[in-house]
C-alpha positions as CSV (number, residue, x, y, z in Angstrom):
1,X,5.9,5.5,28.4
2,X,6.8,7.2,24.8
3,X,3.5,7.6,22.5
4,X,3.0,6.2,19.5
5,X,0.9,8.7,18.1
6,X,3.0,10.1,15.7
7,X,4.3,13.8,17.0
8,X,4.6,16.8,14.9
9,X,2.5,18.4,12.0
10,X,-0.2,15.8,11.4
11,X,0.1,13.5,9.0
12,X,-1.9,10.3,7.3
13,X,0.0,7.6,8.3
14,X,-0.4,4.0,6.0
15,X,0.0,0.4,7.4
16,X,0.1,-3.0,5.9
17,X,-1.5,-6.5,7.0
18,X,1.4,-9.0,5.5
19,X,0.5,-12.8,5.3
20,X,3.5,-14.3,5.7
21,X,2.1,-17.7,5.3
22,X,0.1,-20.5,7.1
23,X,2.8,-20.8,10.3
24,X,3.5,-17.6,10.4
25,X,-0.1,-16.1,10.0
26,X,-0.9,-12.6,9.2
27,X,1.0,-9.4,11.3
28,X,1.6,-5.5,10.6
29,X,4.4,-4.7,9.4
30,X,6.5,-2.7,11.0
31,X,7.4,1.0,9.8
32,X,9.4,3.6,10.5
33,X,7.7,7.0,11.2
34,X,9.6,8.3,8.6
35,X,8.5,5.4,6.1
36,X,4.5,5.4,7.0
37,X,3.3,8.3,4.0
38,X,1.3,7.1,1.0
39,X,4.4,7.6,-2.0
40,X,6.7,5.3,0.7
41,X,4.0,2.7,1.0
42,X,3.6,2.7,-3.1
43,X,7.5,2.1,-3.4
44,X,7.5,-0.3,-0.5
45,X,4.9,-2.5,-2.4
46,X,6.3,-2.3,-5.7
47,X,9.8,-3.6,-4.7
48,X,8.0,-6.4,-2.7
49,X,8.8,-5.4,1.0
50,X,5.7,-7.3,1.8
51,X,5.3,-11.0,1.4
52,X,1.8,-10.8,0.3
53,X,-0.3,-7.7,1.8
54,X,-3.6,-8.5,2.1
55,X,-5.1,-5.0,3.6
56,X,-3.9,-1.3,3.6
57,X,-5.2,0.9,6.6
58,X,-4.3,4.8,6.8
59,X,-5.1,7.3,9.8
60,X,-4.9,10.4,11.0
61,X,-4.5,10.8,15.0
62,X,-4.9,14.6,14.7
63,X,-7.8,14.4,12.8
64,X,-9.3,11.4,14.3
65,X,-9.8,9.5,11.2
66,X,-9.1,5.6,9.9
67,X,-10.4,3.9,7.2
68,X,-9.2,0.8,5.2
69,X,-7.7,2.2,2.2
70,X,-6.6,-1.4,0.2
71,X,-8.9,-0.7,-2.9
72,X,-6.9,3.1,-3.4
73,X,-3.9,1.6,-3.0
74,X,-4.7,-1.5,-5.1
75,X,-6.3,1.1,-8.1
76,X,-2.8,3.1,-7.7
77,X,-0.7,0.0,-7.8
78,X,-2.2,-1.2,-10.8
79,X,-1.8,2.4,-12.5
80,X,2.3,1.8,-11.7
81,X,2.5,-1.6,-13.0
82,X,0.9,-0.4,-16.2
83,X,3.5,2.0,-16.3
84,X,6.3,-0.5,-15.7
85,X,4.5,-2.8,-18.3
86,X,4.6,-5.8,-15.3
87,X,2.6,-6.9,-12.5
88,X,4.9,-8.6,-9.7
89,X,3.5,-12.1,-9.1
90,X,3.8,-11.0,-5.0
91,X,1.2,-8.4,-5.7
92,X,-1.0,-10.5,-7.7
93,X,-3.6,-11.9,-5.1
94,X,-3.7,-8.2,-3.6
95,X,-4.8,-6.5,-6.8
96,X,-7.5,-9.3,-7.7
97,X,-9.1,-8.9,-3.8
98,X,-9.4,-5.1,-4.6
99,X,-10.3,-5.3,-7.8
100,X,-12.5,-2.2,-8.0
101,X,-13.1,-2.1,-11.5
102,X,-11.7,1.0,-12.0
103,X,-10.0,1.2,-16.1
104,X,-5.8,1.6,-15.8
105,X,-5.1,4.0,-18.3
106,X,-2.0,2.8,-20.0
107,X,0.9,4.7,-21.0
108,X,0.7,5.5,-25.2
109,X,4.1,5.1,-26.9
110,X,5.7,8.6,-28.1
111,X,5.9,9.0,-31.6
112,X,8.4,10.8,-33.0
């Protein structure tokens, strides 16, 4: 039977608990090896891949470590959207469960 501990140089590897509604419940979604890094999650989010994620979770097999990692990811996300200058309504409930409190430093406008 194949492993699914990634193989290779080691590498964090980032998951995401979806609800996809009342019937349907709450699942991981499913990633590629190749899509599993922390930039690919960001993107992922940020063009709505996920219904409505609820919880981000990272490890690292090789160096025996997993923690949840949803507030980061949250205090990232919001960081982006300020950038953007737009929150995506799909992202909404995620960023007000891991509100850490943390200030977003918006972007200044260039003067020229």
């Amino acid at each position: 039977m194949p492993s699914i501990v990634p193989s290779g140089p080691s590498q964090d590897v980032f998951l995401v608990l979806d609800h996809f509604g009342e019937r349907l419940g709450r699942a991981w979604r499913e990633t590629g090896e190749n899509d599993a890094d922390y930039e690919t999650l960001i993107r992922h989010l940020l063009e709505g891949q996920c219904n409505n994620p609820v919880r981000v979770v990272a490890f690292n097999s090789d160096e025996g470590w997993s923690r949840d990692v949803s507030d980061d990811v949250a205090d990232e996300l919001r960081e982006r959207c300020a950038q953007r200058g737009e929150v995506p309504a799909f992202l909404l409930d995620f960023l007000e469960a891991h509100d850490t409190g943390r200030p977003v430093q918006l972007p200044l406008p260039m003067a020229i």
